[in-house]
C-alpha positions as CSV (number, residue, x, y, z in Angstrom):
1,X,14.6,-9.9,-19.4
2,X,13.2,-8.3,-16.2
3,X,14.8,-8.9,-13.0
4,X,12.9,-11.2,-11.0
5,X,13.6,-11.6,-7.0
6,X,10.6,-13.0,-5.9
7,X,9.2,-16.4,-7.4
8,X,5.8,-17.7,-6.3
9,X,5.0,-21.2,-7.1
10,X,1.4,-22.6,-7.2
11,X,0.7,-26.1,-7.8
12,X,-2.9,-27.3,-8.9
13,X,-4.8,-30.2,-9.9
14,X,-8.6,-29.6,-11.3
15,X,-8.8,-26.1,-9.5
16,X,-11.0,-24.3,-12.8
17,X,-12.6,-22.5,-10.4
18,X,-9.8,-21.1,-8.0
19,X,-7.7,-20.1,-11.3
20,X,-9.1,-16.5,-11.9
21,X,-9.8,-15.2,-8.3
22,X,-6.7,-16.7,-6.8
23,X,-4.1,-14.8,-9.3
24,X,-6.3,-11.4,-8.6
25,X,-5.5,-12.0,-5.1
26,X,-1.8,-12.8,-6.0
27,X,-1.7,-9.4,-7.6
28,X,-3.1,-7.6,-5.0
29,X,-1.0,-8.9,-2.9
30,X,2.5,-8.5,-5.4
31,X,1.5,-4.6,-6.2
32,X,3.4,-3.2,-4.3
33,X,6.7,-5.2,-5.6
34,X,6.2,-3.7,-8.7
35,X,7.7,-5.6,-11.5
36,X,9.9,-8.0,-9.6
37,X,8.3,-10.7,-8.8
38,X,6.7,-14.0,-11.2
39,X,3.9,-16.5,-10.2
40,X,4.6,-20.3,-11.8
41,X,1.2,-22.3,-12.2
42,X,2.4,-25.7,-12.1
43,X,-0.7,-28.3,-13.9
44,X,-0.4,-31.2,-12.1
45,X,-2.0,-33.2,-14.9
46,X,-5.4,-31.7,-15.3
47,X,-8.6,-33.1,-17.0
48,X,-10.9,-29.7,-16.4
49,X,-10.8,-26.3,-17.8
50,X,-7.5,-25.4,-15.8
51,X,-4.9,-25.4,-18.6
52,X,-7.1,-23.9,-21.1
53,X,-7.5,-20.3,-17.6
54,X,-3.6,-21.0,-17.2
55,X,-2.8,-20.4,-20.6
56,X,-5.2,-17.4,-21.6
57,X,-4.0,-15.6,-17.8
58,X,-0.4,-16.1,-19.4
59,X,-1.0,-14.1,-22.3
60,X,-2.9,-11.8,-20.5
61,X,0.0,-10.7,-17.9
62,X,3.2,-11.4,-18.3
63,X,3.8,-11.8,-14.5
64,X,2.0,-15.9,-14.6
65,X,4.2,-18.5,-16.7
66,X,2.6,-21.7,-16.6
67,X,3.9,-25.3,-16.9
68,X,1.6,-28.2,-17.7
69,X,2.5,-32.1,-16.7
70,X,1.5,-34.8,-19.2
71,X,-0.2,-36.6,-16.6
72,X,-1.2,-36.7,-12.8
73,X,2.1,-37.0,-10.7
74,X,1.9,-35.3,-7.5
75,X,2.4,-32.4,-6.0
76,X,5.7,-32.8,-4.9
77,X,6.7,-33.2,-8.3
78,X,4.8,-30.0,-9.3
79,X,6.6,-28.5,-6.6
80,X,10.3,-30.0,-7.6
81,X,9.4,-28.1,-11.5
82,X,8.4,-25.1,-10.2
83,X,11.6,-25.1,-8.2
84,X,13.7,-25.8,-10.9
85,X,11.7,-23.2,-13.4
86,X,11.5,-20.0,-11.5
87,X,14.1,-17.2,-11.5
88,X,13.6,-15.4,-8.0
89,X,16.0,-15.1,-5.3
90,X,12.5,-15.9,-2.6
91,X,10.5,-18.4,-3.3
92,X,7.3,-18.5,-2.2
93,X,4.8,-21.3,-2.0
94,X,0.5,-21.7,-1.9
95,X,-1.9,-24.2,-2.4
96,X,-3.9,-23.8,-5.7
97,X,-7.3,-24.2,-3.8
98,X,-7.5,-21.1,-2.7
99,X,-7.2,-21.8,1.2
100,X,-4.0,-20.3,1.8
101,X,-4.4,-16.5,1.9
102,X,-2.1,-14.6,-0.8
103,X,-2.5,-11.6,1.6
104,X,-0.1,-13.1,4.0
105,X,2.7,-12.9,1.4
106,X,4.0,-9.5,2.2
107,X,4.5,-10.3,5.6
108,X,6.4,-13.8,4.6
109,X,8.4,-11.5,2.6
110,X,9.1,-9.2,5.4
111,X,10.0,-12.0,7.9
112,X,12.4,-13.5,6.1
113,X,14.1,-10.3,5.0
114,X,14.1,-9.0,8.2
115,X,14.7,-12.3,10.3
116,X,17.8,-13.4,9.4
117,X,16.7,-17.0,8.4
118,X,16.8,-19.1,5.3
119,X,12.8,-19.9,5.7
120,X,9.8,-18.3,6.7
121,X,6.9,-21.3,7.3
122,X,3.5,-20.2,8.0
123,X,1.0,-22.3,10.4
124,X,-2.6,-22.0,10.1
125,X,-3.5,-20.2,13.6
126,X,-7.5,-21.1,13.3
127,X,-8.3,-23.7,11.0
128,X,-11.2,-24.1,8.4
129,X,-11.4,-27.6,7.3
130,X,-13.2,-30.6,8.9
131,X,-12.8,-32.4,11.5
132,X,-11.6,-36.0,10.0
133,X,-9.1,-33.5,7.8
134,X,-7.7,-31.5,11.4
135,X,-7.8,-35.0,13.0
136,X,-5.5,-36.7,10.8
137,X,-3.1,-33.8,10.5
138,X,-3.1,-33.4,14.1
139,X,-1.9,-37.2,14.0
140,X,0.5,-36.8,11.2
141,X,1.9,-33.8,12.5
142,X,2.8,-35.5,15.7
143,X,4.3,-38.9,14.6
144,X,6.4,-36.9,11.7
145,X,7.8,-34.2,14.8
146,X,8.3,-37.5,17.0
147,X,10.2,-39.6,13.8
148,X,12.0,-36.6,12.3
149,X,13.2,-35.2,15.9
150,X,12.3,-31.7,14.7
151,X,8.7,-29.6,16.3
152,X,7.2,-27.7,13.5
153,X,4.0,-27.0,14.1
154,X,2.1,-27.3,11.2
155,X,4.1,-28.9,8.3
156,X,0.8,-29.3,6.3
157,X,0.4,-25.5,5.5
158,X,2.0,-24.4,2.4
159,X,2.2,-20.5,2.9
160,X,6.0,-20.1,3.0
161,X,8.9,-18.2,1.6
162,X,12.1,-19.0,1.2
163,X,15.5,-18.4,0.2
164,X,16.9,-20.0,-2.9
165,X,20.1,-21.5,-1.8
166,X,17.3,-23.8,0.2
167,X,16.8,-25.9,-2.7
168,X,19.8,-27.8,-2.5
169,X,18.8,-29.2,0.9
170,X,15.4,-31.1,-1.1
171,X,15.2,-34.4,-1.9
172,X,12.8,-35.5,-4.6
173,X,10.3,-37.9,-3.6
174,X,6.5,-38.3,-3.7
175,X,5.7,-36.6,-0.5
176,X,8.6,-34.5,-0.6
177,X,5.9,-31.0,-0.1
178,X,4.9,-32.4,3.8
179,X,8.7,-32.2,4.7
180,X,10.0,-29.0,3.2
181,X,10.6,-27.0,6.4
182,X,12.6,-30.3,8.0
183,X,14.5,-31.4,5.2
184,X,16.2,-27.7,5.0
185,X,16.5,-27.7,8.6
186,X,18.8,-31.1,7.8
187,X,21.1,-29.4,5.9
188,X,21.7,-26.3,8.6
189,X,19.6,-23.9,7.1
190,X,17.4,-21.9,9.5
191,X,13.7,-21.2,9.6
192,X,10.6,-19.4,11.8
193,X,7.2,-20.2,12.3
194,X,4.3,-17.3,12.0
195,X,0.8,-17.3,12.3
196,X,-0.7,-16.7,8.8
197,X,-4.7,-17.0,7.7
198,X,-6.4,-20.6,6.4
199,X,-9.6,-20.0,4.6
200,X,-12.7,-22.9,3.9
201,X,-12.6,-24.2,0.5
202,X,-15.1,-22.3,-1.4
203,X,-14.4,-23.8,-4.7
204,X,-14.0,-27.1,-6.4
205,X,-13.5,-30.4,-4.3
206,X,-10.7,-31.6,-1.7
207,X,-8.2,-33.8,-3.3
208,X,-6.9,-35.8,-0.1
209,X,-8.7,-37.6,2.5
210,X,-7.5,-40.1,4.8
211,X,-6.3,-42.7,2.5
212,X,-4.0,-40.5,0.5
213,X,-2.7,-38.3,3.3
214,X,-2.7,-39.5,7.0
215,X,-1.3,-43.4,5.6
216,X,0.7,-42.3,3.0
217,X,2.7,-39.7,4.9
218,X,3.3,-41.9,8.0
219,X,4.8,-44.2,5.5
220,X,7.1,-41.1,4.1
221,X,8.5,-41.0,7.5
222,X,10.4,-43.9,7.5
223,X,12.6,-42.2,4.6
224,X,12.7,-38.6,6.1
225,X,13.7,-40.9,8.8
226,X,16.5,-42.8,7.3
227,X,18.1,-39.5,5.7
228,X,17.9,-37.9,9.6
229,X,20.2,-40.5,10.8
230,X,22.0,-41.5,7.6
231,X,22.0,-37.7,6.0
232,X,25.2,-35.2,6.9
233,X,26.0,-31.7,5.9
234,X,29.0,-29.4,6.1
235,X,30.8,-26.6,5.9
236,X,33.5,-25.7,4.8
237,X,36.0,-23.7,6.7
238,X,39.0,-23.0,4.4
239,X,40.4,-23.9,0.9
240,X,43.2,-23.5,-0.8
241,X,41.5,-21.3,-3.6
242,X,40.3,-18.8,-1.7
243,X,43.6,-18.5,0.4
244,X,44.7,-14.5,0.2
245,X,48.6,-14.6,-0.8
């Protein structure tokens, strides 16, 4: 089995049409890694062609591995089973609908290599969606920083990389995706914020509107806010088996 350090985990939900250009982007952007990296589709319960472009890319090229959920859960939970399925020491994370820029994954890579930190989170520097979808994450985005206690910018992108040990600071819940960057910060783990590139949907349709994302993730914050002041971390400073006699 090849050696795999860098993981990229894609979760989608009816994206037919962002399948095939999306991974050509992914391997533009991975060349240069040569044979050490992996992309996960994760199927988030799909009723359009998706599994069928998932499967035959798979066969094609050995760098996409796909898993496929019985049914619609969320994308959390597409997240939580990518998570758990990849092999890479970085992890990196995109939308599957083709707004987050796979060209920005080098320099992800690079930051957090370079940087020090345990996480790498991207914000979108001009957005390209509308105006009741930048309205309602400009709204979320405040009440979660003013909740939570920690400013990050802009929770809602999903261009990130990260290092593995992070995983241990997640919690699995619906929701779980809007909170990555402050759940690690929780547990001690470090991150940055960079500028990357948000792109207008050109392909298949929006799969959150105000219903399923402003309310709903309000409501998430009163757990993200329970495990801010009931949560703890630690480290350990000495034990007796690795004590040098």
């Amino acid at each position: 089995m090849r050696h795999v350090r860098y993981s990229i985990v894609i979760p989608v939900k009816d994206e037919e049409e962002c399948i095939s250009p999306l991974a050509m982007e992914v391997d533009r952007a991975m060349a240069p890694y040569g044979d050490t990296w992996e992309c996960l589709w994760v199927d988030d319960g799909s009723t359009d062609g998706t599994l069928y472009l998932l499967r035959s890319l798979s066969q094609r090229d050995p760098h996409h591995r796909y898993l496929s959920f019985e049914q619609n859960v969320g994308q959390s939970a597409a997240l939580m089973a990518g998570f758990k399925e990849v092999r890479g020491e970085i992890i990196i994370t995109l939308d599957g609908d083709g707004q987050n820029d796979p060209a920005d994954i080098p320099r992800l890579i690079t930051e957090l290599e370079t940087r020090g930190v345990d996480m790498v989170n991207g914000y979108r520097q001009r957005r390209r969606d509308s105006l009741i979808r930048r309205l309602s994450s400009r709204v979320a985005n405040g009440m979660r920083n003013l909740i939570t206690g920690k400013t990050v910018r802009d929770v809602g992108c999903s261009s990130r990389a990260f290092k593995r040990d992070c995983l241990s600071a997640l919690i699995p819940f619906k929701g779980m995706h809007r909170f990555l960057p402050t759940l690690i910060h929780y547990k001690g783990y470090t991150w940055v914020e960079i500028p990357v590139n948000h792109r207008p949907r050109e392909r298949g349709k929006s799969k959150y509107g105000i219903s399923n994302r402003l309310w709903v993730g309000l409501l998430d914050l009163f757990g993200v806010w329970w495990i801010r002041v009931r949560g703890f971390s630690y480290v350990i400073k000495e034990s007796s088996e690795n004590i040098v006699e």
